[in-house]
C-alpha positions in Angstrom: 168.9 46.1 15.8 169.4 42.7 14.6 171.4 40.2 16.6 174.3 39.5 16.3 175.6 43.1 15.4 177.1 43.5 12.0 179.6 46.3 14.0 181.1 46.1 17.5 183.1 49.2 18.1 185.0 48.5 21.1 185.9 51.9 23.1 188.9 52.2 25.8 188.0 54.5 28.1 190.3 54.4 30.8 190.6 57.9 33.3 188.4 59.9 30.5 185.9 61.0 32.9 183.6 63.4 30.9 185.5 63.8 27.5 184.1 60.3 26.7 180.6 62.2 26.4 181.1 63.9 23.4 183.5 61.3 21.8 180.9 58.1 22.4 178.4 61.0 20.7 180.6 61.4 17.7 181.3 57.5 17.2 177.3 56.7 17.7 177.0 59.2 14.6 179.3 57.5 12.6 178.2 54.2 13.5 174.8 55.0 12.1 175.8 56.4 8.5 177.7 52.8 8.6 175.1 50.0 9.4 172.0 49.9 11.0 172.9 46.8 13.2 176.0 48.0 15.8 177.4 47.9 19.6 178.9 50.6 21.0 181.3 48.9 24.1 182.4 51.3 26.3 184.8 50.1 29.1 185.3 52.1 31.7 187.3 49.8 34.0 189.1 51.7 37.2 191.6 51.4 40.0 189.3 51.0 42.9 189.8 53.8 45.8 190.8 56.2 42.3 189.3 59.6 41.9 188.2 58.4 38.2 185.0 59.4 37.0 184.4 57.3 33.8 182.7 54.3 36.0 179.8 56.1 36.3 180.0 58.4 33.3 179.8 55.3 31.0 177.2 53.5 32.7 174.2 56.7 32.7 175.5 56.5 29.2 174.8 52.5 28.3 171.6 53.2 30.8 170.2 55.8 28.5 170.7 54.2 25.3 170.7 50.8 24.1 173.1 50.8 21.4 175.6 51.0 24.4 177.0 49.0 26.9 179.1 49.5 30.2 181.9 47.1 30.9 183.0 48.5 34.3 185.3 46.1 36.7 188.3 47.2 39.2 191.2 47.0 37.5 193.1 43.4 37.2 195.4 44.7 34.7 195.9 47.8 32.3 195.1 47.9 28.4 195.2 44.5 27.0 193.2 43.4 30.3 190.5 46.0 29.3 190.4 44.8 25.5 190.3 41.7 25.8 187.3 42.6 28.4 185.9 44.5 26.1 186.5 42.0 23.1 184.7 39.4 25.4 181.6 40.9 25.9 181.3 42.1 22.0 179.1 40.8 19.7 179.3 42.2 16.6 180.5 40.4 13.2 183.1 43.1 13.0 185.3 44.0 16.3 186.5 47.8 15.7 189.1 48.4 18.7 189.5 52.2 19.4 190.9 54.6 22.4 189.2 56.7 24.4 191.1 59.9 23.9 190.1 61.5 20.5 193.4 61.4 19.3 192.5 60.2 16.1 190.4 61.3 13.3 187.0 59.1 14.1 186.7 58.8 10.0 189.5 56.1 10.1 186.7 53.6 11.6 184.5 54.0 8.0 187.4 54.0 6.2 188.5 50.4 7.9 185.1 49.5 8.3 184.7 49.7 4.6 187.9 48.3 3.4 187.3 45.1 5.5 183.7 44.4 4.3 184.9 44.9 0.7 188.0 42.6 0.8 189.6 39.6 1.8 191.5 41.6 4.5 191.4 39.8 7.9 192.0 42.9 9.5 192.4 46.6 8.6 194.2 49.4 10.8 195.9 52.3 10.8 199.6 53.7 11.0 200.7 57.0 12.2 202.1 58.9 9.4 201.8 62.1 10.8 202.1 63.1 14.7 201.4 65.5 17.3 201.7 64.5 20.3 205.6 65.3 20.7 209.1 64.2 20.9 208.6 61.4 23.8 205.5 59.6 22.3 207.7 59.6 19.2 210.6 58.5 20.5 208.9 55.4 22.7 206.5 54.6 19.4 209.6 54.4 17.0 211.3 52.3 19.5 208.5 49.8 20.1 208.1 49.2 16.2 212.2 49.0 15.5 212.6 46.4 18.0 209.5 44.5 17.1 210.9 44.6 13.3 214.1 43.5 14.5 212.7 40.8 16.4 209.2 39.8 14.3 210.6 40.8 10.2 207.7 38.8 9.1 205.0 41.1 10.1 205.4 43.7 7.8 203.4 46.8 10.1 204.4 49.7 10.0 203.2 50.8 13.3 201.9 48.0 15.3 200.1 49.9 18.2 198.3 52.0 16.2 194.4 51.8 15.9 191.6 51.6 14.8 192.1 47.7 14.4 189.2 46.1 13.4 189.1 42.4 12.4 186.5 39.5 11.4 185.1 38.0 14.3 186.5 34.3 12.7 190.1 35.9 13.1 189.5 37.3 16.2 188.0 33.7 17.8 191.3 32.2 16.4 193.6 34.3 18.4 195.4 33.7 21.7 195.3 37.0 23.2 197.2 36.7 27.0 198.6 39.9 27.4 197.1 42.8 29.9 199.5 45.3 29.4 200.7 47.6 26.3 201.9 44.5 24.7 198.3 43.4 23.6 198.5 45.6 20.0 201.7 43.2 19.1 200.3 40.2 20.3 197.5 41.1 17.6 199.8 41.3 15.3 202.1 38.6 16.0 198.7 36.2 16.1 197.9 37.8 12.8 201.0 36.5 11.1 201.1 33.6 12.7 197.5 32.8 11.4 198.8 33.8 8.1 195.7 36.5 8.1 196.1 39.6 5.0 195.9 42.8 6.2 195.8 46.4 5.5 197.1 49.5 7.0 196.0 53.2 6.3 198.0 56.1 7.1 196.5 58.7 9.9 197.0 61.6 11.5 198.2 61.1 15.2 196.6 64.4 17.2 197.9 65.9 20.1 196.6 64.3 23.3 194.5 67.1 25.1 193.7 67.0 28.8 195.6 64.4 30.6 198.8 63.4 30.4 200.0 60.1 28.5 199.6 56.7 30.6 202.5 55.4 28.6 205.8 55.4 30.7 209.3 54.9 29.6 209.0 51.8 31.6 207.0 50.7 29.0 209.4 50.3 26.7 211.5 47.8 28.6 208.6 45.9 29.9 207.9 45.7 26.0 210.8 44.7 25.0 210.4 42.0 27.8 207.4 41.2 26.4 208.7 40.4 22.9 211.8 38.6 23.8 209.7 35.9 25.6 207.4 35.5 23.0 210.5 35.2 20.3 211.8 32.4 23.2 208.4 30.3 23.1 208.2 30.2 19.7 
């Protein structure tokens, strides 16, 4: 593998114990139909004193195969405190953020990962056309993205926490990313308008989460909208 990787795929493995096996399997396969030079980053950050499994589950994985590697801390944060973990230790040209829970169809990282190398895009995602992972995601997702339109009309997403994201490593080295909660997808976002980066969205399928329940609270939504309202004040 040649250094620095042309792909770092950046995995968010949070509480998915075993069913990160077969996904991190999946991902490898695509990775290798897309370039011969890429980093699989799986973090498997915990709650220390937690009956989560993926600690160890990602590490025999990065110990078994070089193409991987284990990010594993206690937890001094939730997701944007695990991305930008992950983000620091990635090396790749490309940085292709994912989650850990197979709710999207892996084909939407080639399908990025292709739009990005062929055009002046600064970053390429996805947006959630379809869904099936019921009323309450729906109804916290659609309140997220009305709000941040209301707020942010300039950044013209369609669904701003939706991933894959994957962006040029210049864009990413230009961002100020602060956030270690939910917030972390807009704050992408945001940075990405306020860099006055292009980018492109794909639709996707949302699938129904199997296995746990969501992490995402109603909570969330006020502790977003928190979030956006202080960032609209400092600017």
């Amino acid at each position: 593998m040649q250094y620095p990787p042309e792909l770092s795929i950046i995995m968010l493995c949070y509480r998915s114990n075993e069913s990160i096996i077969p996904l991190s399997k999946q991902v490898q396969e695509l990775a290798k139909k897309l370039t011969n030079s890429y980093e699989i980053i799986l973090v498997g950050n915990y709650i220390e004193g937690s009956d989560d499994r993926t600690e160890a589950i990602v590490r025999e994985i990065a110990e078994n195969d070089k193409n991987f590697k284990a990010v594993c801390k206690p937890k001094k944060g939730m997701m944007g405190w695990d991305m930008k973990e992950g983000l620091k230790t990635a090396q790749g040209n490309y940085l292709c953020v994912i989650d850990g829970d197979s709710q999207f169809p892996i084909d939407n990282i080639e399908k990025c990962f292709n739009k990005i190398k062929s055009s002046p895009y600064g970053l390429v995602k996805t947006y959630r056309a379809t869904r099936g992972d019921g009323k309450y995601r729906k109804v916290i997702s659609s309140g997220y993205n009305f709000i941040f339109s209301l707020l942010f009309p300039n950044v013209k997403s369609k669904d701003v926490n939706s991933k894959p994201k994957i962006f040029t490593r210049e864009v990413y080295e230009k961002m100020e990313l602060t956030s270690d909660d939910w917030f972390i997808d807009a704050e992408i976002m945001l940075n990405i308008e306020r860099l006055k980066v292009e980018f492109y969205e794909y639709p996707t399928s949302f699938l129904e989460q199997e296995g746990r329940t969501s992490f995402v609270k109603f909570s969330a939504v006020f502790e977003f909208l928190k979030n956006l309202i202080l960032f609209k004040i400092k600017r």
